[in-house]
C-alpha positions in Angstrom: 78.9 15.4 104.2 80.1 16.5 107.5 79.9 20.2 105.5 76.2 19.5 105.3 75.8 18.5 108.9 77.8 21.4 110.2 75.0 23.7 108.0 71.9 21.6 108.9 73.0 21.9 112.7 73.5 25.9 111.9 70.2 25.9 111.1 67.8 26.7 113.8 65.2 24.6 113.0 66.4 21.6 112.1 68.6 22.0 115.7 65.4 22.5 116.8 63.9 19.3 115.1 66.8 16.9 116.5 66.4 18.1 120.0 63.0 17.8 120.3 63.3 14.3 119.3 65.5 13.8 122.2 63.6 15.2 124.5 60.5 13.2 123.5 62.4 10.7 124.1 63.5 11.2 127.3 59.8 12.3 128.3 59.4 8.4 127.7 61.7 7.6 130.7 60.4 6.4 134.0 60.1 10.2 136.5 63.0 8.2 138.9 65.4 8.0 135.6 64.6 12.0 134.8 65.3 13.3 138.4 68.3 11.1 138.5 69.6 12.8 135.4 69.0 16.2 136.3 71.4 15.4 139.0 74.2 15.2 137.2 75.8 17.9 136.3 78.3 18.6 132.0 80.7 21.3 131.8 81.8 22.4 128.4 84.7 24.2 128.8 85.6 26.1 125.6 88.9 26.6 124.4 90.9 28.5 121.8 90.8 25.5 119.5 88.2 23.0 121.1 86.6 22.1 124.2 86.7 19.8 127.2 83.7 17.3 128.2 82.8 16.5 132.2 80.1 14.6 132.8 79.6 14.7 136.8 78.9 10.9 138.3 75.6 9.6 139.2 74.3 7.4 141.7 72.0 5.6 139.6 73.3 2.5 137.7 71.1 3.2 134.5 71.9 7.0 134.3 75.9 5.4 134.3 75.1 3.1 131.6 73.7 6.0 129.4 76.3 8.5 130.0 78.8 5.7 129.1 77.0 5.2 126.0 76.6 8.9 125.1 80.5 9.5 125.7 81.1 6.3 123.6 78.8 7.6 120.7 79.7 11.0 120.5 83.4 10.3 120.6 82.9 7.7 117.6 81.2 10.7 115.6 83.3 13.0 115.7 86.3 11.0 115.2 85.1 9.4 112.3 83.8 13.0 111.1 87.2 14.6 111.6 88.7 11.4 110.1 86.4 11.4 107.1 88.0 15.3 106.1 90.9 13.8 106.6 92.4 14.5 109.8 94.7 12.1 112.1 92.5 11.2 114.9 94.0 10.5 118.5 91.5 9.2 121.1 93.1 9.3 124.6 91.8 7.5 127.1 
């Protein structure tokens, strides 16, 4: 399954398909809730065998909310994906 993901997400247009969906969706957030995100600032810093997330701090209380969600939801899905081929899982907090 995650095999499947991994090669829809390689593929162009369906990458192109999910993000659009976000981004229609985030059209439908209020302007003040847009410009507050565009302040913040991720870094993805690649590494030999993975990557590190930052997500920079905002000073709106609902951008907080939705980073802490994101973070929260992301981290679930991979560790379940990495879990489900198998691998021991460590989340570090």
């Amino acid at each position: 399954m995650l095999d499947q993901l991994q090669n829809m997400m390689a593929n162009p247009q369906a990458m192109d398909m999910v993000f659009n969906m976000i981004v229609q969706k985030v059209a439908q957030a209020p302007p003040e809730m847009r410009e507050a995100i565009g302040r913040v600032t991720v870094t993805l810093e690649k590494t030999e065998r993975g990557m590190h997330l930052e997500v920079g701090r905002s000073d709106d209380a609902k951008v907080e909310e939705t980073v802490k969600g994101a973070v929260e939801t992301w981290t679930e899905m991979l560790s379940r994906g990495f879990q489900a081929l198998g691998f021991k899982v460590e989340i570090v907090e």
